[in-house]
ZAMARGU-4260 file (C-alpha; in steps of 0.2 Angstrom, whole numbers, plus 5000, padded with zeros to 4 digits):
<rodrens>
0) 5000/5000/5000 | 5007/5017/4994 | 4993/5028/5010 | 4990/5020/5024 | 4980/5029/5040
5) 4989/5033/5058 | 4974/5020/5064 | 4981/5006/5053 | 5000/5009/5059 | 5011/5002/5074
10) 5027/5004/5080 | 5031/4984/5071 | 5028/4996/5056 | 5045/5006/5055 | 5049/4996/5037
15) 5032/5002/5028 | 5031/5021/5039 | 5046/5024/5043 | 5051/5026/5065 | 5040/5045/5065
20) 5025/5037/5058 | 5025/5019/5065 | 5026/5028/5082 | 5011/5039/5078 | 5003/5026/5072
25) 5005/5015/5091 | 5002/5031/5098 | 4983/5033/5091 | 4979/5015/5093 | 4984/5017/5110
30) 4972/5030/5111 | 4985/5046/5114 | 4980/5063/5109 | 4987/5063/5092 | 4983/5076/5078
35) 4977/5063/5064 | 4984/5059/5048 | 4992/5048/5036 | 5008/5039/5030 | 5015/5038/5011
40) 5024/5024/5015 | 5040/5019/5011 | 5038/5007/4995 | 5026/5023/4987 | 5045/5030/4988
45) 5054/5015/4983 | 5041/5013/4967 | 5042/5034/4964 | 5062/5030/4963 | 5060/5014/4953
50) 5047/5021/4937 | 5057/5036/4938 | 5073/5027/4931 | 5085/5036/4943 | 5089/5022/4958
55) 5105/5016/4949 | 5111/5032/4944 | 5108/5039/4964 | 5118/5023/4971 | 5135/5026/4957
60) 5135/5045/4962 | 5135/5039/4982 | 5149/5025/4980 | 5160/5038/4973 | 5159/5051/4983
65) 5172/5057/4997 | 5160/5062/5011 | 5176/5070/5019 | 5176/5081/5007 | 5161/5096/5010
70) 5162/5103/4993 | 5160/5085/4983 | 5150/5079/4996 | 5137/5096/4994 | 5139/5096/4975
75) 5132/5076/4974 | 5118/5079/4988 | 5112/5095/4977 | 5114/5083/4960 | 5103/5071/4968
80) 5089/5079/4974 | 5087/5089/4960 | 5086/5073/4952 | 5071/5069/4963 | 5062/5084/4963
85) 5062/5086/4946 | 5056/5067/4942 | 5036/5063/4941 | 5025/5055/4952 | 5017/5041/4948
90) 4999/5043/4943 | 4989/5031/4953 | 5002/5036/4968 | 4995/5056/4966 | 4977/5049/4966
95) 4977/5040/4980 | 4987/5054/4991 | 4972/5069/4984 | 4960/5055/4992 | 4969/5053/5008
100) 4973/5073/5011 | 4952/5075/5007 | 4946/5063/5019 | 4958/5072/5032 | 4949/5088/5026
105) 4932/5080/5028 | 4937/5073/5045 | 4942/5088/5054 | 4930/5098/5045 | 4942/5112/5035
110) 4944/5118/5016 | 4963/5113/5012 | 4969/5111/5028 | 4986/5115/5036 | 4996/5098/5039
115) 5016/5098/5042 | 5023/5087/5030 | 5037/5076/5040 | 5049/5064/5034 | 5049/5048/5041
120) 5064/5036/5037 | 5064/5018/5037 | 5081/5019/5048 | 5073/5032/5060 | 5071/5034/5077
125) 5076/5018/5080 | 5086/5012/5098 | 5102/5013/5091 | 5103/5027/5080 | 5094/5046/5079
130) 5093/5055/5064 | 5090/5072/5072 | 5085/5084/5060 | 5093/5076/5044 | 5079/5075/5034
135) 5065/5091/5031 | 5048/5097/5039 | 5037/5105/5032 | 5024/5118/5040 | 5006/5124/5036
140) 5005/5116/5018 | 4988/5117/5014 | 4980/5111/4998 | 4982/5095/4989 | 4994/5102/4975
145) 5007/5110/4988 | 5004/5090/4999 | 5012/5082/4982 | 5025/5096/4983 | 5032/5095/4998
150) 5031/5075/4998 | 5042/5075/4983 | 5052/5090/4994 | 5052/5078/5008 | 5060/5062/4996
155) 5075/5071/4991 | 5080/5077/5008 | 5084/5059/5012 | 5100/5063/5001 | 5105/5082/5012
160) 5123/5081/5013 | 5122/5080/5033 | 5110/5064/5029 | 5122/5057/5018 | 5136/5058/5030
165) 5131/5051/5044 | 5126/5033/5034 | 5142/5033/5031 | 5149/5036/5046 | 5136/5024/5055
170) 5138/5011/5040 | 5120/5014/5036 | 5117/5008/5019 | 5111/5020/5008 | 5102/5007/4998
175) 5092/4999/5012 | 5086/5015/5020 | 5069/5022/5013 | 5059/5037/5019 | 5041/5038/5023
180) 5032/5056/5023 | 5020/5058/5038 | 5005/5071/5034 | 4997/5076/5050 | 4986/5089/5053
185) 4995/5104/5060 | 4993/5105/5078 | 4993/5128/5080 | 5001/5128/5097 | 4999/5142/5108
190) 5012/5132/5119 | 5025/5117/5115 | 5041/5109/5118 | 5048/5089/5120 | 5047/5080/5135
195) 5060/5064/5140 | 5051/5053/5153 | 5065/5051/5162 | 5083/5060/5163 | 5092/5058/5144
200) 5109/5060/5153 | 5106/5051/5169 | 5091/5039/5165 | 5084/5047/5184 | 5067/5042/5183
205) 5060/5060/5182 | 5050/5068/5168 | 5063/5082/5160 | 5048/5093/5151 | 5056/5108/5142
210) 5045/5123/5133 | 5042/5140/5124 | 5029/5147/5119 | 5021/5143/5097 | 5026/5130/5089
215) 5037/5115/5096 | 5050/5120/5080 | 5060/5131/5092 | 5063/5120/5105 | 5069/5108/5095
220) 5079/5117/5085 | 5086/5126/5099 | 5082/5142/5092 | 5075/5147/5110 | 5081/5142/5128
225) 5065/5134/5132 | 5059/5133/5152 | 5067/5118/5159 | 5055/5109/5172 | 5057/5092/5183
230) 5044/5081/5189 | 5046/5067/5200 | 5036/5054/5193 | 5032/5044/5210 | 5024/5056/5217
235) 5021/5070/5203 | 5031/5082/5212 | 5038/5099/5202 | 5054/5096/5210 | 5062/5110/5199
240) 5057/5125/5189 | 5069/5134/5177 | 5060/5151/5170 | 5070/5156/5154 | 5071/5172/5143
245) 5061/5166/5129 | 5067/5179/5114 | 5059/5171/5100 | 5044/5160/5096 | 5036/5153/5079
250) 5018/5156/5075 | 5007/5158/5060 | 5007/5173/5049 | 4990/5179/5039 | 4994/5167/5026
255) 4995/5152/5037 | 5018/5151/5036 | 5024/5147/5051 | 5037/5163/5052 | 5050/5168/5069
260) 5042/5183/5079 | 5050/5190/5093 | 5041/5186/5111 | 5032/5200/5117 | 5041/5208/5133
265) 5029/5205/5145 | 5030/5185/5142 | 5050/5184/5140 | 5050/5178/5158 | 5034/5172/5159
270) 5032/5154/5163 | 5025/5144/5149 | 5017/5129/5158 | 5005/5127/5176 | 5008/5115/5188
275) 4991/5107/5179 | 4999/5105/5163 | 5016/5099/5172 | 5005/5085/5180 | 4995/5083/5165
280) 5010/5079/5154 | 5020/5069/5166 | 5005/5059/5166 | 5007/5056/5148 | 5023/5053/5149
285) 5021/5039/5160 | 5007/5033/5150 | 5017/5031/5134 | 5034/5022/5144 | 5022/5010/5152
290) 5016/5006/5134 | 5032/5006/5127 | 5040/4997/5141 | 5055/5011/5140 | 5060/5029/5142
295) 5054/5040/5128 | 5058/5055/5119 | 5041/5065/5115 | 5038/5081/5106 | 5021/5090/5114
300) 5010/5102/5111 | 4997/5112/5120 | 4982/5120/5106 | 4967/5131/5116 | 4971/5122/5134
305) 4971/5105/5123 | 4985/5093/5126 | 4993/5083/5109 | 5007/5071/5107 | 5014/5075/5090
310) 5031/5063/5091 | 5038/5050/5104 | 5053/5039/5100 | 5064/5027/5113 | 5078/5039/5119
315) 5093/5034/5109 | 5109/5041/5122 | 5105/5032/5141 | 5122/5022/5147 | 5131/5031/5134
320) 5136/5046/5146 | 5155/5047/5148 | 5162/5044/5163 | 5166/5060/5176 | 5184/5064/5180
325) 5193/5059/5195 | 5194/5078/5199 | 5182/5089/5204 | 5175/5105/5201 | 5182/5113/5215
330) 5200/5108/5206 | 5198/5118/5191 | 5199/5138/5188 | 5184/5151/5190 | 5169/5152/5181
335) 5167/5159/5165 | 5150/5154/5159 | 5134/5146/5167 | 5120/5136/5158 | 5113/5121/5158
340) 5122/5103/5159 | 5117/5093/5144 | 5126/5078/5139 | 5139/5074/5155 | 5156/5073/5157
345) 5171/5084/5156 | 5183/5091/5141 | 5195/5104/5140 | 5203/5112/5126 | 5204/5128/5115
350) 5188/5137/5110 | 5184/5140/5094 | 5170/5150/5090 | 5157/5148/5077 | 5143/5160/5070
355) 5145/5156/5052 | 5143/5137/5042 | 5159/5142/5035 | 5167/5142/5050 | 5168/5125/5054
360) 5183/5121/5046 | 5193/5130/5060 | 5187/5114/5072 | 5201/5104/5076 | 5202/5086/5086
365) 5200/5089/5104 | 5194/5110/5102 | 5178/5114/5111 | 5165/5121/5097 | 5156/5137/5105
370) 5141/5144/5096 | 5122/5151/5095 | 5117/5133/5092 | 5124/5117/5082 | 5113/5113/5066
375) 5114/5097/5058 | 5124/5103/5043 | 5138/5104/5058 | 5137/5085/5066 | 5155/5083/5055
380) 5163/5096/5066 | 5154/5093/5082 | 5163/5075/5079 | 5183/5081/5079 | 5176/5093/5098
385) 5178/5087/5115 | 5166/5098/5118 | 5150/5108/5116 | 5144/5127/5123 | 5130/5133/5115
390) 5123/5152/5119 | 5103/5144/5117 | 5093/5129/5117 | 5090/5118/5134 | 5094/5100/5135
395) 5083/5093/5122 | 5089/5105/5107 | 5098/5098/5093 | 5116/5100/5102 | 5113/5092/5116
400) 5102/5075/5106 | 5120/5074/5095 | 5131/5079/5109 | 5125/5065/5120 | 5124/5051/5106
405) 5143/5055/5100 | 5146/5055/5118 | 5151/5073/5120 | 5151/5084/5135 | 5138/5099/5131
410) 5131/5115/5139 | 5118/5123/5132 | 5108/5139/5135 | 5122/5146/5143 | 5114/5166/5134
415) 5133/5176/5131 | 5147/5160/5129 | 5150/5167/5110 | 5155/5185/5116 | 5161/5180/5135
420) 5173/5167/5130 | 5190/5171/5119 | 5194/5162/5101 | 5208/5150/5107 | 5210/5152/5126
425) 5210/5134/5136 | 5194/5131/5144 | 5187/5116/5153 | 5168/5112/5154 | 5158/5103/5164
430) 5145/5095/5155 | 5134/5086/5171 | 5134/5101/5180 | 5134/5115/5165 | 5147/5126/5169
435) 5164/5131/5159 | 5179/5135/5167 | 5195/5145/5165 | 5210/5135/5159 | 5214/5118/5153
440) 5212/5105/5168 | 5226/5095/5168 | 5217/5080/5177 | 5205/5075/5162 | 5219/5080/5147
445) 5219/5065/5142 | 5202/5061/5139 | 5192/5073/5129 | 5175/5065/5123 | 5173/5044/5127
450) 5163/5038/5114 | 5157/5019/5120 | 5170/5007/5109 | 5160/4995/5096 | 5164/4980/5104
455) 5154/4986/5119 | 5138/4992/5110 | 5124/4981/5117 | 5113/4971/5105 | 5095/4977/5100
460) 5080/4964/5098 | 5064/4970/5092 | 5061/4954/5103 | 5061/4958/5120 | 5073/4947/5130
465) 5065/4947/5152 | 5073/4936/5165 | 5066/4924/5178 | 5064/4928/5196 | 5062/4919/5211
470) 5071/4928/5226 | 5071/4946/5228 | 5091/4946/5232 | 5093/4939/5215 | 5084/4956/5207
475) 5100/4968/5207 | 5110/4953/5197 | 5096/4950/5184 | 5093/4968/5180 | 5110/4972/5179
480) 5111/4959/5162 | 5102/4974/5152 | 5084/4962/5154 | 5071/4971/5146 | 5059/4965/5161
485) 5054/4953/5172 | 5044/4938/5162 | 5041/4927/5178 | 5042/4934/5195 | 5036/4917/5207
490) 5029/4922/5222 | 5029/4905/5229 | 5045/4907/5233 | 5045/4924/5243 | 5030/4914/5254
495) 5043/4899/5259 | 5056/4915/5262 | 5044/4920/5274 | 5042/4902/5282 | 5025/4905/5286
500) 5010/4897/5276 | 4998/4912/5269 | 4984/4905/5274 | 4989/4908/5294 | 4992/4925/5290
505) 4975/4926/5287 | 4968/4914/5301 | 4980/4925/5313 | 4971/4941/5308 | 4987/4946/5302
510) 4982/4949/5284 | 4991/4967/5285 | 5005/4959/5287 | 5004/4945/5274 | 5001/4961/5261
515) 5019/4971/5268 | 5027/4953/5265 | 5021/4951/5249 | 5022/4970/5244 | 5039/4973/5251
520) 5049/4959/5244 | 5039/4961/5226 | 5045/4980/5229 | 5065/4976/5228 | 5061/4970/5209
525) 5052/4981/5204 | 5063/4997/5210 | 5078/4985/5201 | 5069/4985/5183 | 5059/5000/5184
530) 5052/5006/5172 | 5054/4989/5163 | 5039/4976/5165 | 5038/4967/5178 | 5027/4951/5178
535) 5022/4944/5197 | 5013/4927/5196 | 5002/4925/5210 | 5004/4911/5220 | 5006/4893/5212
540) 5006/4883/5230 | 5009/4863/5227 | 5003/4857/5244 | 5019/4846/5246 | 5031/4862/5245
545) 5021/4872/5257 | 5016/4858/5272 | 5033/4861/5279 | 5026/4881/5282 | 5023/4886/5300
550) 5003/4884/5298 | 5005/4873/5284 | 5002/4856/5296 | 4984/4855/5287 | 4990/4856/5271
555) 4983/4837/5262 | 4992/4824/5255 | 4990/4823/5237 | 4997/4808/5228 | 5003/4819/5214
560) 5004/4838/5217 | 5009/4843/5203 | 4991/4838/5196 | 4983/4844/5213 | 4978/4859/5223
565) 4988/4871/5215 | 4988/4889/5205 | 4973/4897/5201 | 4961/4884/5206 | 4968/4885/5222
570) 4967/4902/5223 | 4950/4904/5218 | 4945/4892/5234 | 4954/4902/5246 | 4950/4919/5239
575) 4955/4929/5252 | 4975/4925/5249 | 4972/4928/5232 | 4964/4947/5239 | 4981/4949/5248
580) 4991/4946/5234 | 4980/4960/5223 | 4983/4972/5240 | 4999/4972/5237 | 5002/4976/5220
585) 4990/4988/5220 | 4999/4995/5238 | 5016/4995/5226 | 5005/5004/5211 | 5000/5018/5222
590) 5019/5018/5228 | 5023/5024/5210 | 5026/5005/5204 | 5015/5006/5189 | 5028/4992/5180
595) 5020/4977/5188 | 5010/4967/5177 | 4999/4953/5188 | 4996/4935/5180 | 4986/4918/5184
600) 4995/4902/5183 | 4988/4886/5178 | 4969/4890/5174 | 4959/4878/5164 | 4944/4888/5160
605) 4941/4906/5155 | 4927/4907/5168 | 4941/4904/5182 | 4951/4920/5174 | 4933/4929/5175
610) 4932/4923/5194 | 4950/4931/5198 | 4947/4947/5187 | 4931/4950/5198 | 4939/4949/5213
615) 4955/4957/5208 | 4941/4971/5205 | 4934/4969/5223 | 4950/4978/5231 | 4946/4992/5221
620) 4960/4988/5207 | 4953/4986/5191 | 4961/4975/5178 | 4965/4982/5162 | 4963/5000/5169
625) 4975/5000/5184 | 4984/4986/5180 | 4990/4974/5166 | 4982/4958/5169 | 4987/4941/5159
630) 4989/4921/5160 | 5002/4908/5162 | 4998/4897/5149 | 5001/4878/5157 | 4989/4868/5153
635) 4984/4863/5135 | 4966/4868/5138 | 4971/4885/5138 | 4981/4883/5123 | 4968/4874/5115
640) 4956/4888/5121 | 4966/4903/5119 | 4955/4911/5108 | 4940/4912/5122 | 4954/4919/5136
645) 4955/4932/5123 | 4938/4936/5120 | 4937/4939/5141 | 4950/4951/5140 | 4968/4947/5143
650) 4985/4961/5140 | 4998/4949/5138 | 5000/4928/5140 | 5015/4921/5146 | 5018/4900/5142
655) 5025/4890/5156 | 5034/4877/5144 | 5039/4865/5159 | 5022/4861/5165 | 5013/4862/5148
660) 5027/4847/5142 | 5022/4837/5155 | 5004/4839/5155 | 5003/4838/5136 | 5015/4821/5137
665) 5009/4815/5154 | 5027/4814/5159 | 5031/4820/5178 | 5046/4831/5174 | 5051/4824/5193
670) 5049/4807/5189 | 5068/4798/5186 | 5059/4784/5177 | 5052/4793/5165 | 5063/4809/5162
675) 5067/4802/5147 | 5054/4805/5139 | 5051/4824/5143 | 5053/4835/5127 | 5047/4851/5125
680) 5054/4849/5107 | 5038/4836/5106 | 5029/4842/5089 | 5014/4841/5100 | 5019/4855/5111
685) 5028/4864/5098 | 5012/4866/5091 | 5002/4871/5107 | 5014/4885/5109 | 5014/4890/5089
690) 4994/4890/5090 | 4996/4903/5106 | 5009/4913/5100 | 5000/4917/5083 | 4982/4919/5090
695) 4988/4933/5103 | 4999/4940/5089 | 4982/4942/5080 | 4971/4949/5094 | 4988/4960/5097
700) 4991/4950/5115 | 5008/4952/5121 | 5016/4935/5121 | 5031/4929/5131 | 5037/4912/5135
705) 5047/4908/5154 | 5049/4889/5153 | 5066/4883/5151 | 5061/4882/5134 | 5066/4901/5134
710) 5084/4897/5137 | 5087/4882/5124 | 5095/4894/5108 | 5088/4882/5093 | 5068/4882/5101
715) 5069/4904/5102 | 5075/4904/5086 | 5058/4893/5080 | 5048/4905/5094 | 5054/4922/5083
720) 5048/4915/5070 | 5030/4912/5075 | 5029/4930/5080 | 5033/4929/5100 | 5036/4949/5108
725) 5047/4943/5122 | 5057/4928/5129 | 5062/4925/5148 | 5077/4916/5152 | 5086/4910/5168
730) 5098/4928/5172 | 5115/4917/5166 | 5106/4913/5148 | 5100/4932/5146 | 5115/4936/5135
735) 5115/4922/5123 | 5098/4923/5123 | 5099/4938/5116 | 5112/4934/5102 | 5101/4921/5097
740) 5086/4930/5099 | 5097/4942/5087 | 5101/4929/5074 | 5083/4926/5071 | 5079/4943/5067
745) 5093/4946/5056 | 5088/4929/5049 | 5069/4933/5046 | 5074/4950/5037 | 5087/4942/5026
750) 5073/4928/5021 | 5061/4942/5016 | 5073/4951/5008 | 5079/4936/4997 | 5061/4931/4991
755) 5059/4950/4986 | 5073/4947/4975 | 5068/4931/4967
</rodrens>
């Protein structure tokens, strides 16, 4: 498809919308406030290229270019995108964007309305790379003519010189990276800015909302030092306000172009957002991480006291923060300039000073670049600094997005460092604590910027790879393997910590105390993995496990347990453990805990996921609303029935593989005599997990797997395959997990790619 809606997008759709519009796409399905719109998608690009004639011709200019050199480098990007701009649209292609820019008209009820036109590449936004202003925007273009334009506009600033330079630095190849065009109706903000749901330089779990008053585009761009606010997001305390001098601002003229005004005097140093619209979007905020299940990078925007979410992207920079010197502060010489601490980390060497594109020529390795603010066309030059001082912009402008990626000590918004500070005197700046110092330390000489070696970069999975808990001590060890979660947190075993039997809690009258047990210990994962997800099982008690309890004397004797009166059925008999357990996650969810995500083992039936919803609902926590709520799937009824678990309601299934082998085979996996014969590799059981895994992919359930099937490399390699979101391993087979989970991926788009070919 050459248009497809924001509604018909998610963020598994980066290849066919580019990262912008997959990501709008998730966010309206997810039901954020998002200005609607529509995706040319990236094969309409790839077939506008092809009928063109011009692919080939593109592709020999790129291989014999120097990108080292400016002048051949600017000379083929300007050969190209003439070549674009000038080449027709197909027809069918033109008709079916008119129809799509119509419908938007009718929809919001406007004549030719305004949309920003926004480039959407297929290598985007992505975890391991940002592409920060490399490719164009377009504001207020209204009318379905100017929409063709501007896409066409929009294709050919996929080859800017800036664009092309850093595939080749980033080994991007310029051949497998597409560009999708977002329209979106133009959000006309009286007030706007971005918002990082947690601290870009720190990962501090705190909102970091920055904003000025117009349009978003001089935030962003850095044009203006934005108001800098912090909100804790436990508690939604403004635990910091910065009030800035806001010079200019962009708004609409009487033709609808977005110009630059200056602010009027009497809101300069006015502040731009309430403590109401702090709350508000820090709300948001934590909304879209606990969707995403990691930090994000949003752009906001506030229209006639209506909140919009016009962008949000995984923040690309956490853990790549250089390390601070030995020395302190206090060691170095006085002051010179103040602003605001945007990528951490300390440099030192001579200033240059920039106020001219033609400048940057003078930046040699290890100077520290001083200017109004960086642009993209200077990311070559911001590469040979240590460091970056900027007179404007706050610490989620365009210097300090690139500063922090390279790995660059930055301060930004400092208002006077390009007429306080002299061409070629030694400085040395402080990038954590935004202040630039006389001299040249002598301490950190040696180490300018500390860009993370290639070796160490960590591996990305669209894939998620969670471990497996049992023991709260063992949460600090497993979280520190880079996890993206807990799949399996076993309460059973915190209740044998304990040594008392649950149920004497309860006939003691000490059910308060029962919930701090189960709260507490639950609490030392969460903190470990927060924001990640975190997936608390209740309790899956076989009565031969808990007899030796205090209180546990009345447990029976069953003659198998592992067939017995165990998980949910169990539960469901003594309901008011199973109230305990619900107490305590929704105890830790008030705490500011909202990554807990509650499970049923075991269940047999979907009335007996009805039966412990309702009750879950009884202690005033409502499943779905307050808190993720999903399965263990165990039994081969529920694999066999998944599709009824679905229709009751469920967010995410996660398949026990150990007990489903042996209830599907009817092979005690304790039972020496029979061990043999215990396979989770049994076709029968592979297909029981393929039938779940697709049906939830289907009914857009998030599926996981936590058996020790999770941690066998040729089974996760099968599991990627059917379409599973997340595998949980044991904490020592997180890391090959992941290489393997890796493998697969790279493996599925290689195949794709081949049958394209054939």
């Amino acid at each position: 498809m050459y248009v497809i809606k924001f509604e018909d997008l998610n963020k598994s759709d980066i290849g066919i919308a580019g990262g912008k519009g997959a990501n709008l796409g998730e966010l309206t399905q997810a039901g954020i406030p998002v200005p609607p719109g529509f995706v040319v998608t990236a094969q309409a690009y790839e077939k506008f290229m092809e009928e063109a004639g011009i692919n080939d011709k593109v592709m020999s200019i790129l291989d014999e270019i120097d990108i080292n050199d400016t002048k051949a480098l600017q000379a083929a990007a300007d050969e190209i995108k003439n070549m674009i701009k000038e080449s027709s649209i197909p027809e069918d292609m033109v008709l079916l964007i008119r129809e799509a820019y119509n419908q938007l008209c009718q929809r919001v009820g406007e004549d030719d309305t305004d949309v920003a036109i926004r480039s959407s590449a297929t290598a985007e936004d992505l975890p391991e790379a940002s592409f920060a202003g490399q490719q164009d925007t377009f504001l207020h273009v209204a009318g379905d003519d100017e929409v063709i334009e501007y896409i066409r506009r929009c294709w050919a600033s996929l080859f800017e010189a800036r664009a092309i330079f850093y595939r080749e630095e980033n080994n991007f190849e310029h051949s497998k990276v597409y560009i999708a065009v977002v329209v979106q109706k133009m959000a006309n903000a009286d007030k706007a800015g971005v918002m990082f749901t947690v601290n870009p330089s720190t990962g501090e779990e705190i909102a970091l909302i920055e904003g000025s008053w117009g349009l978003g585009e001089s935030v962003v761009s850095g044009d203006v030092t934005p108001d800098n606010y912090q909100v804790d997001k436990k508690n939604n305390e403004i635990i910091n306000v910065t009030i800035s001098d806001k010079k200019v601002m962009y708004t609409n003229d009487e033709n609808g172009t977005s110009i630059k005004v200056d602010v009027p005097e009497d809101k300069r140093k006015e502040r731009v957002l309430s403590d109401e619209e702090l709350i508000e979007l820090t709300e948001m905020g934590k909304r879209v991480q606990s969707h995403y299940g990691e930090p994000m990078d949003t752009e906001w925007a506030f229209e006639k006291g209506n909140l919009f979410l016009l962008q949000a992207r995984p923040i690309t920079t956490l853990g790549d923060s250089v390390e601070e010197s030995e020395g302190s502060s206090s060691d170095l010489g006085d002051v010179l300039v103040r602003g605001l601490g945007a990528s951490p980390g300390m440099a030192s060497g001579k200033v240059k000073i920039i106020l001219d594109i033609d400048e940057l020529d003078k930046i040699k390795d290890g100077d520290i670049m001083v200017t109004t603010m960086t642009t993209p066309d200077m990311v070559p030059a911001m590469r040979r600094a240590s460091g970056i001082v900027t007179d404007e912009g706050g610490v989620t402008c365009h210097a300090s997005i690139i500063s922090r990626e390279l790995g660059i000590p930055c301060v930004v918004g400092t208002g006077d460092a390009t007429t306080t500070l002299k061409e070629n005197s030694g400085v040395t700046l402080d990038g954590k604590k935004g202040l630039v110092f006389e001299g040249i330390s002598e301490t950190k000489e040696e180490a300018p910027a500390a860009v993370a070696s290639a070796g160490a970069a960590p591996i990305i999975t669209v894939t998620e790879v969670k471990a497996n808990v049992s023991m709260p001590e063992a949460a600090e060890k497993a979280a520190a393997t880079g996890a993206d979660g807990v799949g399996l947190l076993r309460t059973e075993h915190l209740m044998l910590t304990s040594g008392v039997h649950p149920g004497k809690f309860i006939a003691d009258g000490r059910e308060d105390e029962l919930i701090d047990t189960i709260a507490d210990n639950v609490m030392i994962v969460a903190d470990a993995f927060y924001p990640r997800p975190v997936w608390y099982r209740t309790l899956d008690a076989p009565t031969d496990e808990f007899i030796t309890l205090e209180g546990g004397e009345n447990e029976p004797r069953e003659h198998n347990p592992m067939l017995g009166w165990r998980g949910i059925r169990r539960e469901l008999d003594q309901p008011e453990i199973l109230k305990c357990e619900f107490k305590a996650i929704k105890k830790l969810h008030e705490k500011g805990y909202t990554n807990i995500g509650i499970m049923i083992p075991l269940s047999q039936s979907p009335e007996e996921l009805k039966q412990a919803k309702a009750l879950c609902s009884e202690v005033g926590f409502e499943p779905h609303k307050d808190v993720e709520f999903g399965m263990m799937v165990e039994i081969p009824a529920a694999a066999i029935m998944i599709d009824e678990y679905i229709k009751v309601g469920i967010d995410f299934v996660s398949l026990g593989t150990n007990d489903l082998t042996q209830y599907t085979l009817a092979v005690d996996r304790n039972n020496e005599f029979v061990a043999k014969h215990y396979s989770e590799e049994h076709p029968a059981v592979m297909k029981l997990i393929e039938r779940t895994i697709r049906k939830c992919a289907e009914a857009g359930v998030k599926c996981s797997i936590c058996g020790q099937a999770g941690s066998v490399p040729h089974i996760v390699e099968k599991l990627v395959e059917f379409g599973i979101t997340s595998v949980s391993s044991n904490t020592d087979a997180i890391a090959d997990v992941r290489k393997t989970v890796a493998r697969a991926e790279q493996k599925i788009i290689l195949d794709a790619a081949r049958k394209r070919l054939e």
